[in-house]
PDB file of N, CA, C and O in Angstrom:
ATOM      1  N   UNK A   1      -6.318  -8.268 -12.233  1.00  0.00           N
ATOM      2  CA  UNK A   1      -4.945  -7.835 -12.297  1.00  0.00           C
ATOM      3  C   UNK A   1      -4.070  -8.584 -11.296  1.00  0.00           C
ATOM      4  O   UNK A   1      -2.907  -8.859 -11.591  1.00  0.00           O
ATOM      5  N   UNK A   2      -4.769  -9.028  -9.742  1.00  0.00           N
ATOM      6  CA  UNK A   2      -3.698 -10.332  -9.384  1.00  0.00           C
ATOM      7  C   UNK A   2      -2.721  -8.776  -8.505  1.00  0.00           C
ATOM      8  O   UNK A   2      -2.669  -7.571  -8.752  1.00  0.00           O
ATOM      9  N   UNK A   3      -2.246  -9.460  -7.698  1.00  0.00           N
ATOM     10  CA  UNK A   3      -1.013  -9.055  -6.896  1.00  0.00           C
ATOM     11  C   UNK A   3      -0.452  -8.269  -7.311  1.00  0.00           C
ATOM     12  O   UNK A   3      -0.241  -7.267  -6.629  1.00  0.00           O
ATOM     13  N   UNK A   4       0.003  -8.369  -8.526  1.00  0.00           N
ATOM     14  CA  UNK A   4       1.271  -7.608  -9.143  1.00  0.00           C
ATOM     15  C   UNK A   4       0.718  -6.779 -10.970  1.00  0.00           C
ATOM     16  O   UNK A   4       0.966  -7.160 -12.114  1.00  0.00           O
ATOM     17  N   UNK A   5       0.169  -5.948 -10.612  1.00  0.00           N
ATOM     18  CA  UNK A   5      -0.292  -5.230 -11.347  1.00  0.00           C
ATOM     19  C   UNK A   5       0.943  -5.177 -12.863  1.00  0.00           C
ATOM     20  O   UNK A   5       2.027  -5.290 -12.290  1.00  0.00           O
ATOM     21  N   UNK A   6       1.127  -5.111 -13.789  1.00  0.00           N
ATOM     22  CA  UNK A   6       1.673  -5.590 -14.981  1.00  0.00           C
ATOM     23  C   UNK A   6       2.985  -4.244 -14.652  1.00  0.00           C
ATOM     24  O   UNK A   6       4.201  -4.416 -14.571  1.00  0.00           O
ATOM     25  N   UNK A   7       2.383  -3.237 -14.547  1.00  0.00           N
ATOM     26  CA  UNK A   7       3.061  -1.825 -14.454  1.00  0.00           C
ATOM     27  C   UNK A   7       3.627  -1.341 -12.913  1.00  0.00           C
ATOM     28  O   UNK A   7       4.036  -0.189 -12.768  1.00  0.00           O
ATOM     29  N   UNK A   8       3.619  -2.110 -12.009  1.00  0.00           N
ATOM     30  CA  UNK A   8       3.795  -1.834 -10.917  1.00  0.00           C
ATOM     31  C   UNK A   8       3.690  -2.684  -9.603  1.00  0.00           C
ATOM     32  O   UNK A   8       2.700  -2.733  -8.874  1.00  0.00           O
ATOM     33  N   UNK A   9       4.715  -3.254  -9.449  1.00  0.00           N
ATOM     34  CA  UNK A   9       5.191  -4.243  -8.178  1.00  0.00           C
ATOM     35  C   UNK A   9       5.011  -3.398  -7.410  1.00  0.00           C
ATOM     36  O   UNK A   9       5.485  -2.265  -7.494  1.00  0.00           O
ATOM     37  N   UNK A  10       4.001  -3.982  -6.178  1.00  0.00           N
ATOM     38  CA  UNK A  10       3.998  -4.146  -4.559  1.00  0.00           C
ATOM     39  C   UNK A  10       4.020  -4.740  -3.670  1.00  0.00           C
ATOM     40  O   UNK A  10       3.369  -5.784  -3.624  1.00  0.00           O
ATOM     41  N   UNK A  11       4.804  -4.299  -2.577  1.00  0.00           N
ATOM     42  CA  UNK A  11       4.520  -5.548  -1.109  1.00  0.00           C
ATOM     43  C   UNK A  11       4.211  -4.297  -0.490  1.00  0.00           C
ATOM     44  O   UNK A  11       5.162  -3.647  -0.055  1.00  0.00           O
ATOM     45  N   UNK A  12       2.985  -3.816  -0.363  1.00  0.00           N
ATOM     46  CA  UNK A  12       1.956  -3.208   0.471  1.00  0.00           C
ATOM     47  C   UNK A  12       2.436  -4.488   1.302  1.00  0.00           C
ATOM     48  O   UNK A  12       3.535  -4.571   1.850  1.00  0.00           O
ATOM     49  N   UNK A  13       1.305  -5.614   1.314  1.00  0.00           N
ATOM     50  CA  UNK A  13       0.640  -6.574   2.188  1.00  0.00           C
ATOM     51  C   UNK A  13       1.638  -6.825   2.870  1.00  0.00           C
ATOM     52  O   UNK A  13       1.594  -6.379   4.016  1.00  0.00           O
ATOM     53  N   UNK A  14       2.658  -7.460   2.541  1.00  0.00           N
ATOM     54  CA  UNK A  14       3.796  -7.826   3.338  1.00  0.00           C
ATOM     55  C   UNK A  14       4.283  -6.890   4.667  1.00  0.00           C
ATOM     56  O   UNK A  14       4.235  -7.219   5.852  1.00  0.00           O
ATOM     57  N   UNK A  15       4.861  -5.370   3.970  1.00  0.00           N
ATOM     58  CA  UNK A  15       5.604  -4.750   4.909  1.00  0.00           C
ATOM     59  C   UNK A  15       4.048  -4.170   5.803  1.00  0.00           C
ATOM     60  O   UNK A  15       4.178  -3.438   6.784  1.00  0.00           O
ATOM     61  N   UNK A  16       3.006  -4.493   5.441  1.00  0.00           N
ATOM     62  CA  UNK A  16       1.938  -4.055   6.314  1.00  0.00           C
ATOM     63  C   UNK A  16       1.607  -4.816   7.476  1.00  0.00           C
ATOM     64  O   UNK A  16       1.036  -4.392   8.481  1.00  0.00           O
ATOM     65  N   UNK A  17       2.033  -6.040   7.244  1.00  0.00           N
ATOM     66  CA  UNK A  17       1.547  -7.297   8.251  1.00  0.00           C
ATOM     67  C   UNK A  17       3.475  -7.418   8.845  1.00  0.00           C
ATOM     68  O   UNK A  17       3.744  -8.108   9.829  1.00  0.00           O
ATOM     69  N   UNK A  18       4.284  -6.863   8.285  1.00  0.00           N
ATOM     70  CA  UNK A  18       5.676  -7.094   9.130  1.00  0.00           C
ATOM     71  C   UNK A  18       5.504  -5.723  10.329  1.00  0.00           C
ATOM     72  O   UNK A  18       6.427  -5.678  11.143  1.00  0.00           O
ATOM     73  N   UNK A  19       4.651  -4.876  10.446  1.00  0.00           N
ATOM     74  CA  UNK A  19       4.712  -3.751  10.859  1.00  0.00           C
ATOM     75  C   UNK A  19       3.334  -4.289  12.024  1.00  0.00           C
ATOM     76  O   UNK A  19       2.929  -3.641  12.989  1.00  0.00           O
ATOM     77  N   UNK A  20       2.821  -5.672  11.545  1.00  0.00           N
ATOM     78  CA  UNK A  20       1.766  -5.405  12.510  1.00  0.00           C
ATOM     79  C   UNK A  20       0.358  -4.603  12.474  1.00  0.00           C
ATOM     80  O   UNK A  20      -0.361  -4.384  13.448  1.00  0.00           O
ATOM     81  N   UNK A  21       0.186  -4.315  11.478  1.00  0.00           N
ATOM     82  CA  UNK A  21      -0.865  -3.302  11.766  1.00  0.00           C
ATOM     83  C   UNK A  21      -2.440  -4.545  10.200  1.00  0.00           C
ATOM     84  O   UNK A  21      -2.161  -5.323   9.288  1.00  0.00           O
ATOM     85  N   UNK A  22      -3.531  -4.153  10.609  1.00  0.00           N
ATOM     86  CA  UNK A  22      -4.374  -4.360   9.878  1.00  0.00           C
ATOM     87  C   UNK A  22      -4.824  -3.692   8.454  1.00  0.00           C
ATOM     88  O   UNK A  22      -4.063  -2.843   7.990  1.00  0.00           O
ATOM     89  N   UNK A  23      -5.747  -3.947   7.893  1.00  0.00           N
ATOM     90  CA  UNK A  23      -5.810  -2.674   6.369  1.00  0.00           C
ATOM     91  C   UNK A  23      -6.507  -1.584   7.305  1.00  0.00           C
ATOM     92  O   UNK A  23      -6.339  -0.388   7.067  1.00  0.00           O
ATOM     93  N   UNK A  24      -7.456  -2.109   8.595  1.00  0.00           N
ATOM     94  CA  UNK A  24      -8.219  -0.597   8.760  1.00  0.00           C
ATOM     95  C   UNK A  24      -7.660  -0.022   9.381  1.00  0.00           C
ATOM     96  O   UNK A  24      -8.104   1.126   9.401  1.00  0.00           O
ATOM     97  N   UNK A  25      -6.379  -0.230  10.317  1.00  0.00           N
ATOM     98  CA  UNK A  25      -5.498   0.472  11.219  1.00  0.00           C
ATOM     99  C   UNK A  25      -4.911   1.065  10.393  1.00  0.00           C
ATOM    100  O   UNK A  25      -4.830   2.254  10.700  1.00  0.00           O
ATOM    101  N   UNK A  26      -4.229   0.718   9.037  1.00  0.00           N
ATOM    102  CA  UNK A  26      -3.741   1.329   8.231  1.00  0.00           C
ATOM    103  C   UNK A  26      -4.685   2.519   7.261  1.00  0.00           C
ATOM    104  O   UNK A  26      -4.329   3.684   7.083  1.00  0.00           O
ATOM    105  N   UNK A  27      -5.780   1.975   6.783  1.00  0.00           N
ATOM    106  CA  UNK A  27      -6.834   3.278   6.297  1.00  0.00           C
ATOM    107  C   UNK A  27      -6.985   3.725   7.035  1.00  0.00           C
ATOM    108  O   UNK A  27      -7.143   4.841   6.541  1.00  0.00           O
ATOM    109  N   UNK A  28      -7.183   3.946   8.725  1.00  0.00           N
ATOM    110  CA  UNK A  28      -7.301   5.217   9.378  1.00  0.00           C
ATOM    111  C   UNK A  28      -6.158   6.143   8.933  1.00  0.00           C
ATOM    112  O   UNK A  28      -6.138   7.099   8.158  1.00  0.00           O
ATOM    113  N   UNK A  29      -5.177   5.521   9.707  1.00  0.00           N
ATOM    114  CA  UNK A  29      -3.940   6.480   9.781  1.00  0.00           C
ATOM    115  C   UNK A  29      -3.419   7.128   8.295  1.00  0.00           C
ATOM    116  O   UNK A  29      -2.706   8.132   8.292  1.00  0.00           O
ATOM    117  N   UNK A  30      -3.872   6.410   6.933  1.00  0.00           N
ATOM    118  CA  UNK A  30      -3.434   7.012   6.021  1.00  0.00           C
ATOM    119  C   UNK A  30      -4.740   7.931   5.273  1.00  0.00           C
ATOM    120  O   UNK A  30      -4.689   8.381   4.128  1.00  0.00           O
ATOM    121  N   UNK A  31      -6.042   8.094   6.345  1.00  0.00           N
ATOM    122  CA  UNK A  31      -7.124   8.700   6.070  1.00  0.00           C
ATOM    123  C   UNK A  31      -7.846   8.350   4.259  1.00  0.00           C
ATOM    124  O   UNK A  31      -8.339   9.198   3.516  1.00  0.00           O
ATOM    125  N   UNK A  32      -7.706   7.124   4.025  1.00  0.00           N
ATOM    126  CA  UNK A  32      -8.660   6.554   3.281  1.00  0.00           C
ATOM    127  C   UNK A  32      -9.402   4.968   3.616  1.00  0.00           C
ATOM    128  O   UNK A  32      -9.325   4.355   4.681  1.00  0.00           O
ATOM    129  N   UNK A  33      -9.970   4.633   2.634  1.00  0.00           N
ATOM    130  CA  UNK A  33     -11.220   3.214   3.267  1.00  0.00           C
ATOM    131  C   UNK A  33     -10.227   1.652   3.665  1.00  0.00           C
ATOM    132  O   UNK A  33      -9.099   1.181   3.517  1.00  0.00           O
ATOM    133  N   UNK A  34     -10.983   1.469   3.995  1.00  0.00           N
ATOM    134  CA  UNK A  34     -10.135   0.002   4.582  1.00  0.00           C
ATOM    135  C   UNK A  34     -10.066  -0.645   2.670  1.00  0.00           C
ATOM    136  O   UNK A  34      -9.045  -1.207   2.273  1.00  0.00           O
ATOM    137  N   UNK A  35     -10.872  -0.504   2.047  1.00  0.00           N
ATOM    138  CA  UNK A  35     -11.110  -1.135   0.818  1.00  0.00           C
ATOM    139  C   UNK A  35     -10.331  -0.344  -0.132  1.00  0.00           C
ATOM    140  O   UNK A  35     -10.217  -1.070  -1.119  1.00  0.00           O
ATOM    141  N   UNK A  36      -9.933   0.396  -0.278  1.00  0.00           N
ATOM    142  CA  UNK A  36      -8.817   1.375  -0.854  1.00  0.00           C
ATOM    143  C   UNK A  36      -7.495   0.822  -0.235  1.00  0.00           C
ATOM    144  O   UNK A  36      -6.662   0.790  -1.141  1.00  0.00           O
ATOM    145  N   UNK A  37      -7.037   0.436   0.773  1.00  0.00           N
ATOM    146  CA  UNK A  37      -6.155  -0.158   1.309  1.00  0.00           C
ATOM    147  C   UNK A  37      -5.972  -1.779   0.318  1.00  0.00           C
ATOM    148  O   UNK A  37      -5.210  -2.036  -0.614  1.00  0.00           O
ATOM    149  N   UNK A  38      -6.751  -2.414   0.827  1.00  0.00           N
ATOM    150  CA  UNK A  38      -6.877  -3.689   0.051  1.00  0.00           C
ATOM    151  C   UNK A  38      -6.898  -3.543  -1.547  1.00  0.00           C
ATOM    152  O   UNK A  38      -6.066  -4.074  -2.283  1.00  0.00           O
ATOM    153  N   UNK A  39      -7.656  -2.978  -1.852  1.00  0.00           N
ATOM    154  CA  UNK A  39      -7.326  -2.647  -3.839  1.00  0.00           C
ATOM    155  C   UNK A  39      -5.879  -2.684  -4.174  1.00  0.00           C
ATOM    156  O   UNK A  39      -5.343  -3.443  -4.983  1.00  0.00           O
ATOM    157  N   UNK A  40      -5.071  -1.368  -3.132  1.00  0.00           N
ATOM    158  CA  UNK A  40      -4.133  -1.086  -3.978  1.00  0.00           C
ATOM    159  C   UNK A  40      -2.829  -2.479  -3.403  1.00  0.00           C
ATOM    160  O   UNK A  40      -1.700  -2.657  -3.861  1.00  0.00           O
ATOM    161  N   UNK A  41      -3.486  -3.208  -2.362  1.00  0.00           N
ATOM    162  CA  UNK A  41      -2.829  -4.474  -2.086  1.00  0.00           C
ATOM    163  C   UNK A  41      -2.705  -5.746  -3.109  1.00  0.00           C
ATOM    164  O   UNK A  41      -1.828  -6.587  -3.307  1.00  0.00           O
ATOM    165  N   UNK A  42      -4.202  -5.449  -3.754  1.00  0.00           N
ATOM    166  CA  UNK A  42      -4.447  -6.288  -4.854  1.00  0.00           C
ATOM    167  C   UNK A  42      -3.989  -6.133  -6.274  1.00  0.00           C
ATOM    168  O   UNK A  42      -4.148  -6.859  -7.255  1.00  0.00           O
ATOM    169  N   UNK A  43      -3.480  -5.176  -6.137  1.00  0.00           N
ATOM    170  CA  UNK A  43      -3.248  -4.538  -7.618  1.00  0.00           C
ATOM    171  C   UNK A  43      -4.101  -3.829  -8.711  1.00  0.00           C
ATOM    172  O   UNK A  43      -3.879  -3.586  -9.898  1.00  0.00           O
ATOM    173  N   UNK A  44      -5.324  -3.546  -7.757  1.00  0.00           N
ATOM    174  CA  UNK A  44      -6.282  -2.936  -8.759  1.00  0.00           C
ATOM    175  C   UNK A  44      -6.713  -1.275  -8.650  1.00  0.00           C
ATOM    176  O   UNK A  44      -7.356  -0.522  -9.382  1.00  0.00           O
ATOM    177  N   UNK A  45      -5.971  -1.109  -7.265  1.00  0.00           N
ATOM    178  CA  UNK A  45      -5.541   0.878  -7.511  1.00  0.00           C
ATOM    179  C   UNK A  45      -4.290   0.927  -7.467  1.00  0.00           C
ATOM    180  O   UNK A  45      -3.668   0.114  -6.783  1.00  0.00           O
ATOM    181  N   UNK A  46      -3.749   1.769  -8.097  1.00  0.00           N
ATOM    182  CA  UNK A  46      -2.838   2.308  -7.769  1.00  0.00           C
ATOM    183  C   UNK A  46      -3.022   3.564  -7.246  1.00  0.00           C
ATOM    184  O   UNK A  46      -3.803   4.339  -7.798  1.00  0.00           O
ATOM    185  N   UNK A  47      -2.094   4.038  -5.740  1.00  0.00           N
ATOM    186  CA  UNK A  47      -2.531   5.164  -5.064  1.00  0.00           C
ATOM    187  C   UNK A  47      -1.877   6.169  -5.861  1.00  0.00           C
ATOM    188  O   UNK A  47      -1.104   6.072  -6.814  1.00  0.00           O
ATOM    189  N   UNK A  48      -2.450   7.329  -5.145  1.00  0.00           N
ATOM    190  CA  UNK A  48      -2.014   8.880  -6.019  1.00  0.00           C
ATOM    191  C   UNK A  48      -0.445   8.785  -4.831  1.00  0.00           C
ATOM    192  O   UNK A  48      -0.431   8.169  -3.766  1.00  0.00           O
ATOM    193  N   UNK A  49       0.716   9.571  -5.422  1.00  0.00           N
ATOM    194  CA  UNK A  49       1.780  10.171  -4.902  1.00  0.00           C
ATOM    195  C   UNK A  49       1.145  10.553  -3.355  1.00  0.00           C
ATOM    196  O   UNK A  49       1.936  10.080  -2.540  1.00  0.00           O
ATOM    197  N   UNK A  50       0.147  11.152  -2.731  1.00  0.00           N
ATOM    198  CA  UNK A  50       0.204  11.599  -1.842  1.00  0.00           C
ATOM    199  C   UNK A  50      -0.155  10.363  -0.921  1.00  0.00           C
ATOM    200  O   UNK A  50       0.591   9.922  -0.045  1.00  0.00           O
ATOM    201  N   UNK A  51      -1.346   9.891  -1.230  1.00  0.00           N
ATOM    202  CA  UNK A  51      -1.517   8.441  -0.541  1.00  0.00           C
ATOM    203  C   UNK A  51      -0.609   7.656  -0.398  1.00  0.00           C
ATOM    204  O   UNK A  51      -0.546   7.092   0.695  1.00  0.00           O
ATOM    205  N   UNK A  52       0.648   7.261  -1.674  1.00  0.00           N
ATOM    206  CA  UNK A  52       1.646   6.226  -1.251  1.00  0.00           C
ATOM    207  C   UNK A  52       2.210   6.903  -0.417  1.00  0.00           C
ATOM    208  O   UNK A  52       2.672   6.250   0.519  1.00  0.00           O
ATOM    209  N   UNK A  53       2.413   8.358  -0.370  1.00  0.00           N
ATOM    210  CA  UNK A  53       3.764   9.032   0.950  1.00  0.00           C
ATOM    211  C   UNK A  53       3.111   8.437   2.349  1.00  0.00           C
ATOM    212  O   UNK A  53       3.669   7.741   3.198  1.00  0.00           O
ATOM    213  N   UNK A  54       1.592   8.989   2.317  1.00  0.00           N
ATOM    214  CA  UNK A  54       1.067   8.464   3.540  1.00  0.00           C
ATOM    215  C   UNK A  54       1.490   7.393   3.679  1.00  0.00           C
ATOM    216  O   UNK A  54       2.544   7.201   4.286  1.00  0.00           O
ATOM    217  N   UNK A  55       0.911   6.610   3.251  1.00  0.00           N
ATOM    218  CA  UNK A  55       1.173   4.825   3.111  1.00  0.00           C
ATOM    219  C   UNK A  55       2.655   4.353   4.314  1.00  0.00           C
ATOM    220  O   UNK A  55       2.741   3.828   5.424  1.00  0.00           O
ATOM    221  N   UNK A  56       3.525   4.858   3.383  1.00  0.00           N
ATOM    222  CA  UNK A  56       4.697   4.566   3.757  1.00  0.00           C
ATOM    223  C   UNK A  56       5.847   5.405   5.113  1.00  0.00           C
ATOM    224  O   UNK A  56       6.821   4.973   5.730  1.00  0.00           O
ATOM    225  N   UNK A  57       5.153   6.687   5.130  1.00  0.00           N
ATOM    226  CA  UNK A  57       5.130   7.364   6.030  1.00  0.00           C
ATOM    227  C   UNK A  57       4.623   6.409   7.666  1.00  0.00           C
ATOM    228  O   UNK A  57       5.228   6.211   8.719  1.00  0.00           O
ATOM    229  N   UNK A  58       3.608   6.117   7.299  1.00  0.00           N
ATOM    230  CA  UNK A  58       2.705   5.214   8.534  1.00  0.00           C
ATOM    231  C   UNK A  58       3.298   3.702   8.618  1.00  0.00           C
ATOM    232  O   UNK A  58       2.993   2.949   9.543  1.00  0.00           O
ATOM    233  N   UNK A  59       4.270   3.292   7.448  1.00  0.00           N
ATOM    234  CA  UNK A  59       4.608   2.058   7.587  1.00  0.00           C
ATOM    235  C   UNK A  59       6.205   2.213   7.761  1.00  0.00           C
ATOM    236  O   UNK A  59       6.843   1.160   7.794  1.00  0.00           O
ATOM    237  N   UNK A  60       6.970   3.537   7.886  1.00  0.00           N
ATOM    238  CA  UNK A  60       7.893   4.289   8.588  1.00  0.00           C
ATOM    239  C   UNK A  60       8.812   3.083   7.550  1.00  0.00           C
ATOM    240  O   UNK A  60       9.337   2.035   7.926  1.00  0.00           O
ATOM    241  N   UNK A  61       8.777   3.549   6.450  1.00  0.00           N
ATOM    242  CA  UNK A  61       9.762   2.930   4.907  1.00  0.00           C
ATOM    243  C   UNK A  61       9.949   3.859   3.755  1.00  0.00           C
ATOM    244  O   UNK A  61       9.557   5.012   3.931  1.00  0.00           O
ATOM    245  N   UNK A  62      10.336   3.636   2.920  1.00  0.00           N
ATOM    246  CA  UNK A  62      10.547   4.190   1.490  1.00  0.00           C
ATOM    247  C   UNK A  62       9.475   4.309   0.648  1.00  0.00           C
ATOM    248  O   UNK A  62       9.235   3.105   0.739  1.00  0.00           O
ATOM    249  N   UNK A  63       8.738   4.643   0.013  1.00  0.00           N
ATOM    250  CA  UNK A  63       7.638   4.717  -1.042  1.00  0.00           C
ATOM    251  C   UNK A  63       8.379   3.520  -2.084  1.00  0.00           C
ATOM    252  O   UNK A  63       7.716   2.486  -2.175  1.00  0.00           O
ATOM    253  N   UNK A  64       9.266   3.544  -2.623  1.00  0.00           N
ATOM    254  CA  UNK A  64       9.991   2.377  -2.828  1.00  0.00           C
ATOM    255  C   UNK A  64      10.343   1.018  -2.637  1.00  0.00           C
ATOM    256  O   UNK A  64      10.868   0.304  -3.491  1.00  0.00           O
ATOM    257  N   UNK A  65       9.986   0.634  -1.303  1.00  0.00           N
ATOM    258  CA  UNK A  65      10.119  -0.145  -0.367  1.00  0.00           C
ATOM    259  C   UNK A  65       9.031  -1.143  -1.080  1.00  0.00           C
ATOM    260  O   UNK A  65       9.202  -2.312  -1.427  1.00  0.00           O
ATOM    261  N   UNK A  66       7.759  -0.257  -1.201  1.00  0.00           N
ATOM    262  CA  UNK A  66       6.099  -0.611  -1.229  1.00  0.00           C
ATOM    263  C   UNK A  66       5.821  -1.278  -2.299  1.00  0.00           C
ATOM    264  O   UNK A  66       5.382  -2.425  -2.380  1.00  0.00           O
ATOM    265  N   UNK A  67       6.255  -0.059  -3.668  1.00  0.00           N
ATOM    266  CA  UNK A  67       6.017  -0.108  -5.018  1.00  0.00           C
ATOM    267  C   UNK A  67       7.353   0.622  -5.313  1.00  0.00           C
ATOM    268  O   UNK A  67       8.074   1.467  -4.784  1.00  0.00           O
ATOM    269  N   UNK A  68       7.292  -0.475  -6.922  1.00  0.00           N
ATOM    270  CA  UNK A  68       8.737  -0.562  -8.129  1.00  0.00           C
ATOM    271  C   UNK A  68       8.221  -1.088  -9.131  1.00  0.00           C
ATOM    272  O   UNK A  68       7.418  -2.021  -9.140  1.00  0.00           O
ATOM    273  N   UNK A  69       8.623  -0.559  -9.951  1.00  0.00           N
ATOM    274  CA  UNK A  69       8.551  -0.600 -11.935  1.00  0.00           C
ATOM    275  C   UNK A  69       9.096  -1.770 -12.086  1.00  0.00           C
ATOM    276  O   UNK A  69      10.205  -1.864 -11.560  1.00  0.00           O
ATOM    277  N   UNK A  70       8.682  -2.762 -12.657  1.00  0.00           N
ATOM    278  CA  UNK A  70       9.496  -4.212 -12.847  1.00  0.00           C
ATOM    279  C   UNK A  70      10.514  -4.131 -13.981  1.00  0.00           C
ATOM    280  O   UNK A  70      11.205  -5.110 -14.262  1.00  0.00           O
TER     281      UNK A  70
END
């Protein structure tokens, strides 16, 4: 699926590395795997509503910001 999943644009990776932080600094704080981090970077999860709040909560942005409907 590549970066950009057909159904759903993200810059996880981007605003994650503008914030400084790693995937496992980030799977701690959003209490899932460092590899769950990276998937949904890759485009091959998409997180549940509660995980992206985390997500973006910890990357102190919009859930929006992250992921958008092309």
């Amino acid at each position: 699926m590549g970066k950009h999943h057909k159904k759903l644009l993200n810059s996880l990776e981007e605003n994650r590395k503008s914030v400084g932080l790693t995937q496992q600094e980030l799977s701690v704080a959003a209490e899932v795997s460092r590899k769950s981090i990276n998937a949904i970077e890759n485009g091959i999860y998409i997180p549940s509503t509660v995980l992206a709040l985390k997500i973006a909560t910890t990357l102190n942005c919009k859930v929006e910001d992250l992921f958008k409907l092309p």
